[in-house]
LODREN-139175 format. One record per residue: z, x, y of N, C-alpha, C in turn; residue in one letter. Coordinates in steps of 0.001 Angstrom, whole numbers, padded with zeros to 6 digits, always signed. Layout:
LODREN-139175
ZXYZXYZXYa ...
//
This chain:
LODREN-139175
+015197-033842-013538+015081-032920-012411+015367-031487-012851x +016329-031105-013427+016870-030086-014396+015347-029375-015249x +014972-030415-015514+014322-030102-017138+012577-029530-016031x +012222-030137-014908+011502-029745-013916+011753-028361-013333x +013293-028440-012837+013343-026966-012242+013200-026160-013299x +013318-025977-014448+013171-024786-015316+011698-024810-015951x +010882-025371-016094+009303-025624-016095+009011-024398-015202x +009328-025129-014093+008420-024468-012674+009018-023161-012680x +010477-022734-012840+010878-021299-012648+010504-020697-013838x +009893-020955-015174+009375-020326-016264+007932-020097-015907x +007358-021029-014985+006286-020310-014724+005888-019491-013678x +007179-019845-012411+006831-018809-011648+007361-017250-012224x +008100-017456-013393+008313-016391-014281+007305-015168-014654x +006244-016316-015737+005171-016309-016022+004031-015253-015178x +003692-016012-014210+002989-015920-012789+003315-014270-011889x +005062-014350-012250+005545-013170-011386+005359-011727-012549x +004830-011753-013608+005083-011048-014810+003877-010243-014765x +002651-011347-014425+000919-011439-014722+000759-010584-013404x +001356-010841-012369+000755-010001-011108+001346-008734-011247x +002568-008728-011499+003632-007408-010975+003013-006136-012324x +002391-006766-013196+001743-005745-013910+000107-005217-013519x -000637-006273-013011-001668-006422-012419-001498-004883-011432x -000314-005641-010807-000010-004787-009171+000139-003020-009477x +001192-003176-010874+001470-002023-010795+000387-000979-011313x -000571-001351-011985-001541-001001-012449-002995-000805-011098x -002531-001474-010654-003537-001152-009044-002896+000026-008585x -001301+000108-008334-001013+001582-007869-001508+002710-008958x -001961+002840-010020-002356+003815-010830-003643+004400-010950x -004434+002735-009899-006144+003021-009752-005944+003664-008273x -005042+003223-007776-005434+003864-006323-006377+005028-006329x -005678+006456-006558-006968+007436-006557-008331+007227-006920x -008624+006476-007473-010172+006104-007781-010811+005447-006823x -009658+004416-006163-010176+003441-005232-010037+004520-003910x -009233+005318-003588-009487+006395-002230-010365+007329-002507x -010976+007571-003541-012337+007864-003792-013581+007271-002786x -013449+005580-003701-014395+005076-003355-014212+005154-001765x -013439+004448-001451-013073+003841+000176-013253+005140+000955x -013183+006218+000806-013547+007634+002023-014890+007573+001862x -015502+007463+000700-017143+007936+000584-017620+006530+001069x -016938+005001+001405-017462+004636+002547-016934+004576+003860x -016502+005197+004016-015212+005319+005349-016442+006053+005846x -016870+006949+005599-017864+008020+006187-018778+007389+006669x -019526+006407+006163-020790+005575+007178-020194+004636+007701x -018354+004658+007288-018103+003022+008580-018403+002772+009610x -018698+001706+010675-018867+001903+012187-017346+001824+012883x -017384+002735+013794-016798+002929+014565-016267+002025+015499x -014857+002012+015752-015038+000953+016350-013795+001796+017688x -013737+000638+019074-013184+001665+020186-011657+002059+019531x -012188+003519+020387-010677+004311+020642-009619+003156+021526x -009521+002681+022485-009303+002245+023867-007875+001655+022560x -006355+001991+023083-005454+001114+022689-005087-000481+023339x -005109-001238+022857-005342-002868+023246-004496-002909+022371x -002846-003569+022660-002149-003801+021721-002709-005489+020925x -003136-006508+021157-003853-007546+020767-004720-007265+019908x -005473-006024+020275-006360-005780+019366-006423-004755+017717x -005093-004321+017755-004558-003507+016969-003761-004539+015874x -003001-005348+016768-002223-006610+015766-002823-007583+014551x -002260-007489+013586-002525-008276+012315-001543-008397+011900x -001100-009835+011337-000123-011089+010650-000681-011465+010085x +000294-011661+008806+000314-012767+007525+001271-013759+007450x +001371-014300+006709+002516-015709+006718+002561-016136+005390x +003185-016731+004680+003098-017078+003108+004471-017207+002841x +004353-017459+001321+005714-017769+000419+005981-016711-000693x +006813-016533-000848+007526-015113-002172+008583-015785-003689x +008068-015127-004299+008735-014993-005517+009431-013966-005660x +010688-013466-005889+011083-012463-005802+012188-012622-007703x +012264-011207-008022+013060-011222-009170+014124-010057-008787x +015586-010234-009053+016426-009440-008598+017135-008400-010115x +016800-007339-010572+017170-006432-011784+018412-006694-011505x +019309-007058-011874+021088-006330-011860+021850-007235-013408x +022633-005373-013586+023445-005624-014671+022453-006319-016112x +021200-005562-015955+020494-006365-017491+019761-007379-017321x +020321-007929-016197+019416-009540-016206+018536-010021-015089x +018002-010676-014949+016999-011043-013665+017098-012321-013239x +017328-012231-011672+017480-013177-011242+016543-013738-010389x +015765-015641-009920+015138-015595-009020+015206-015786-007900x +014548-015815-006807+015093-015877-005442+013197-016849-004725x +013268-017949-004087+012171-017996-003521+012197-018297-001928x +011437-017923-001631+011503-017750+000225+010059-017535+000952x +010129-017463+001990+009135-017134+003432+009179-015817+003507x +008136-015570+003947+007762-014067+004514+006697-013914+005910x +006964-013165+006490+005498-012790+007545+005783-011218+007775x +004241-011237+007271+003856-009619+007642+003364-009031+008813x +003903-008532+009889+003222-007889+011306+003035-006342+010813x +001683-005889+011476+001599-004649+011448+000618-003981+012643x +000886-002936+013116+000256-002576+014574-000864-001727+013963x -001887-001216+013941-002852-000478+013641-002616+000777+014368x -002151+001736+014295-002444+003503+015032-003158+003783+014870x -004042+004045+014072-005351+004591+013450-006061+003319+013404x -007010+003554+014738-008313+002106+014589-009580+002552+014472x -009534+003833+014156-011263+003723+014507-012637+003858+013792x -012072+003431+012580-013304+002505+011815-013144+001513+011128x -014093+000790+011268-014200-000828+010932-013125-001369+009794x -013448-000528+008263-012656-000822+007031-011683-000128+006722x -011037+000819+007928-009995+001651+007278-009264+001368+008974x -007956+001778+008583-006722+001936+009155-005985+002105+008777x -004449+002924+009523-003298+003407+009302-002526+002440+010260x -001453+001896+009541-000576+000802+010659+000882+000780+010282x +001479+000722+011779+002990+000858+011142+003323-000333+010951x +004360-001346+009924+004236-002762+009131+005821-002648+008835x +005813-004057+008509+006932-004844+007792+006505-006096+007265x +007503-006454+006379+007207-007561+005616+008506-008277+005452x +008955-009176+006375+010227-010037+006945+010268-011124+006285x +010940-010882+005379+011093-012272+004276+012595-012669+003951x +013015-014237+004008+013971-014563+003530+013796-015290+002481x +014862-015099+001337+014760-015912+000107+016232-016698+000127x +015755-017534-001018+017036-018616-001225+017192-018231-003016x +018754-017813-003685+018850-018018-004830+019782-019184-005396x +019027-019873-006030+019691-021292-006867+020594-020894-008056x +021897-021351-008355+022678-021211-009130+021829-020980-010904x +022221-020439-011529+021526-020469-012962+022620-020413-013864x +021595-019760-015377+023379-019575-016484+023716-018601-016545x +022914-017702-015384+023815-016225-015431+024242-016242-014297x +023839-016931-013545+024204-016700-011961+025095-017930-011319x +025995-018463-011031+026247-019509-010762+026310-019547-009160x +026454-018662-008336+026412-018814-006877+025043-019074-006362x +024909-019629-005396+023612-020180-004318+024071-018906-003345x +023359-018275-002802+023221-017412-001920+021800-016970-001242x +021470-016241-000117+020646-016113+000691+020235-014611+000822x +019330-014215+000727+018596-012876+000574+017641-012507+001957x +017979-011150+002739+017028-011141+003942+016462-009320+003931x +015164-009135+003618+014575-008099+003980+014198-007800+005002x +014266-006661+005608+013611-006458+007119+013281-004960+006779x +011904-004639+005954+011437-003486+005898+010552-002858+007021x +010413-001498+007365+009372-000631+008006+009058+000529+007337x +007589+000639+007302+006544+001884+006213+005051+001851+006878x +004876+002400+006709+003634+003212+006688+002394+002541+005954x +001591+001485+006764+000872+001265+005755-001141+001554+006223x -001684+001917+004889-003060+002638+004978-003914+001410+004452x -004679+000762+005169-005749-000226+005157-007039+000126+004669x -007802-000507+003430-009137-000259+003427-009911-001777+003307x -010897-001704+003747-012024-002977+003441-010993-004397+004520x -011125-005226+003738-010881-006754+004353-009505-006323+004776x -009529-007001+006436-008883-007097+007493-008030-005668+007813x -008406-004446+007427-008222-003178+007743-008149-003259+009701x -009320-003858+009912-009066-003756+011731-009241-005479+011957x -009718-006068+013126-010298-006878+013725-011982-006816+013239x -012187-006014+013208-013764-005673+012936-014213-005422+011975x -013914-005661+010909-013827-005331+009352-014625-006150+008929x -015592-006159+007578-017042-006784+007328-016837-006802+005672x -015802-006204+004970-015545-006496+003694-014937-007615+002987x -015491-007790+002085-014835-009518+001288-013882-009520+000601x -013632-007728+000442-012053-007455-000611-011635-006220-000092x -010378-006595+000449-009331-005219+001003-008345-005350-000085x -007604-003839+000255-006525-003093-000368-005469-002538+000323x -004361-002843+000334-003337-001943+001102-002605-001195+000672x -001727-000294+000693-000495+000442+000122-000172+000887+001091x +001532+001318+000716+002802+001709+002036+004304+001433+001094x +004576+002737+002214+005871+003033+001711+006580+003329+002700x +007964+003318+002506+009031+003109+003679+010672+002719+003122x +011027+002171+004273+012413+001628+003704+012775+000361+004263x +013653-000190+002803+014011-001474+003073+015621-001942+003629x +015570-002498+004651+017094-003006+004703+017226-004257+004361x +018407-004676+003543+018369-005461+002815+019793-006453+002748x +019834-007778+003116+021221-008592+003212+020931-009495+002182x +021756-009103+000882+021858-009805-000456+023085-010998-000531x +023335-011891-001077+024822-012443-001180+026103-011653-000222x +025602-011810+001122+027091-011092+001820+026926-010072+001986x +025928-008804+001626+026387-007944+001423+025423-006790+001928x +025371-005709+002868+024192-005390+003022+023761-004422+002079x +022047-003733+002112+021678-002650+000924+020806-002093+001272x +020135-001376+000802+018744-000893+001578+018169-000304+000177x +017341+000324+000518+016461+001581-000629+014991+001428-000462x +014207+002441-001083+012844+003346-000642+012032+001877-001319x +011677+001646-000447+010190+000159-000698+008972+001111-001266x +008093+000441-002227+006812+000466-002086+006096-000724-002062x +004732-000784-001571+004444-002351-001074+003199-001974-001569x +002119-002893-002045+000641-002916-002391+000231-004276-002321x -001512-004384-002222-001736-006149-001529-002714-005808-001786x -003876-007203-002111-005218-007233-002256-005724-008507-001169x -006810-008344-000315-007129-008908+000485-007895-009547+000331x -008586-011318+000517-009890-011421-000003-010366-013043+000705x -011239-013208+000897-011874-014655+001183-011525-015828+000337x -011378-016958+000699-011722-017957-000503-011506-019382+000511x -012456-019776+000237-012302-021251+000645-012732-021450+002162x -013441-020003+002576-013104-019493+004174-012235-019434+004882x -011180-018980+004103-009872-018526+004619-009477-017218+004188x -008801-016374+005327-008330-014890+004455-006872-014719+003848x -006963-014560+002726-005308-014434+001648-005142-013382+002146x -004082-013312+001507-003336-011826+000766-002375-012195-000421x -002620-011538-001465-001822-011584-002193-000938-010069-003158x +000578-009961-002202+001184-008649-002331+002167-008212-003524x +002511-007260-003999+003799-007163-004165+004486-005694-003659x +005835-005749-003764+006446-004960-003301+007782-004531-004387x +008157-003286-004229+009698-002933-005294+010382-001919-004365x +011369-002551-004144+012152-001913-003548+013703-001348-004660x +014077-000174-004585+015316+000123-005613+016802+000365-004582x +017146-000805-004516+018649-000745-004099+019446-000037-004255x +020084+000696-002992+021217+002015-003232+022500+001600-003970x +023103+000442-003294+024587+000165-003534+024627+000358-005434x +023793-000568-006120+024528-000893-007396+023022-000271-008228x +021921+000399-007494+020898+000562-008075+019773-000275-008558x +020077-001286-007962+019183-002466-008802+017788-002526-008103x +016613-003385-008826+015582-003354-008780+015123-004930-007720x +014436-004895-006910+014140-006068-006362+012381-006036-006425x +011692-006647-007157+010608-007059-006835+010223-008133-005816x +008878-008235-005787+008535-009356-005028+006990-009796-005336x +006850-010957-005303+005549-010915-005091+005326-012086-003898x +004311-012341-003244+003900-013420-002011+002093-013722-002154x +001961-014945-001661+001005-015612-001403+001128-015727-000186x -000163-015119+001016+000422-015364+002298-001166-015569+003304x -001534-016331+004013-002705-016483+004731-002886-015504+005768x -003694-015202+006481-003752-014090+007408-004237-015149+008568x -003470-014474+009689-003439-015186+010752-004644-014563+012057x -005417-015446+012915-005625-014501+013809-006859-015107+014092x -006433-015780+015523-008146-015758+016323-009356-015569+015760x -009351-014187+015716-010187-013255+014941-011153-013322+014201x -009953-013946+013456-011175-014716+011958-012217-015197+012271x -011664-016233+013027-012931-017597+012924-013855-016802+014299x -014299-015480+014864-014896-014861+015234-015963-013929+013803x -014770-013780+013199-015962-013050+011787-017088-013746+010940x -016195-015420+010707-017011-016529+010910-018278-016693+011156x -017993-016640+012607-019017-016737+013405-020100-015753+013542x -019785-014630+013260-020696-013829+013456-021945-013114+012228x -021364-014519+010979-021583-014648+009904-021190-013537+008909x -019948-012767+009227-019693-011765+008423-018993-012344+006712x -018745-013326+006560-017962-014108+005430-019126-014196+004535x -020607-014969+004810-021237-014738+003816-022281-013486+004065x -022449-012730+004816-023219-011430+004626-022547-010277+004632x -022435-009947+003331-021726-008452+002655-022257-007908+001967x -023755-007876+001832-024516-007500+001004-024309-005726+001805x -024385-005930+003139-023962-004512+003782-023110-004871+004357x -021897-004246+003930-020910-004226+004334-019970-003412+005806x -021158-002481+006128-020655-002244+007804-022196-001685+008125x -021853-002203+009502-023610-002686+010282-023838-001336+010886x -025492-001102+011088-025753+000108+010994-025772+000423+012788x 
//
């Protein structure tokens, strides 16, 4: 059982290493990609002004890997998350501005640096800017992008913490279902330490199986209707 749990935490090691460089390297393309995404933001369709809080709402749900920096060493933590975010800015199809959080609790298992079991709870709010897949309700792209920044409050082993989050996510189809797959770094005030994260999380919502339907999943050849 032993010789199992350290398999699986070497590879969610592994796994958490391959994205969080992936990720951080997506924050470095961003400007290229807000390039692209305004020069199609400009022919997006429009979609209503009219505020409909139902219609502004988007959730995720999923599971996290998280790695905790302190004192040299890294620790893991795995847990639940769900992402709510309200849309302010709705009014084109592949873009939005939404105010968000990402409410995740983790569990950390004793190790050989760590010997306590303890419980980890984020409750962040930021600012986050939507392009392509699931940007609104009405969105017609097969791959979105998010970024946002804000602050995190944070209940570690007992103890509370906070510090300046940044969050980034790639959005995408598969299986006819909509992912997300995020990460986030938040830098802890108290002792300075580093908290990553990464999550696997499904997107929730009526909605979908309306995009479905309206055959937007396999026609993206044009990606917002004229």
């Amino acid at each position: 059982m032993i010789q199992l749990q350290k398999r699986i935490s070497f590879y969610l090691r592994q796994m958490f290493k391959i994205i969080s460089v992936s990720m951080r390297a997506h924050f470095l393309l961003l400007p290229l990609l807000l390039c692209f995404c305004n020069l199609r933001i400009a022919v997006a369709q429009k979609t209503e002004d009219e505020f409909h809080f139902k219609d502004r709402y988007i959730s995720s749900a999923g599971i996290s890997y998280s790695m905790l920096n302190m004192n040299h060493r890294s620790e893991p933590l795995y847990g639940l998350c769900y992402s709510p975010s309200l849309n302010l800015l709705n009014k084109y199809s592949d873009f939005s501005i939404a105010a968000a959080s990402h409410v995740s609790g983790s569990y950390h298992p004793k190790t050989k640096n760590d010997d306590a079991n303890y419980f980890s709870f984020s409750v962040p709010a930021y600012l986050q800017f939507n392009f392509g897949h699931l940007a609104t309700h009405d969105f017609y792209s097969s791959l979105g992008i998010y970024f946002g920044a804000g602050y995190n409050f944070c209940f570690v082993n007992s103890e509370m913490d906070g510090g300046v989050l940044l969050i980034t996510a790639i959005r995408f189809w598969i299986l006819q279902r909509s992912f997300t797959i995020g990460y986030s770094q938040t830098r802890l005030q108290n002792h300075n330490n580093l908290l990553h994260e990464v999550s696997l999380q499904i997107n929730i919502g009526a909605y979908l199986s309306d995009v479905k339907k309206n055959n937007k999943v396999s026609k993206f050849e044009k990606p917002f209707r004229k």
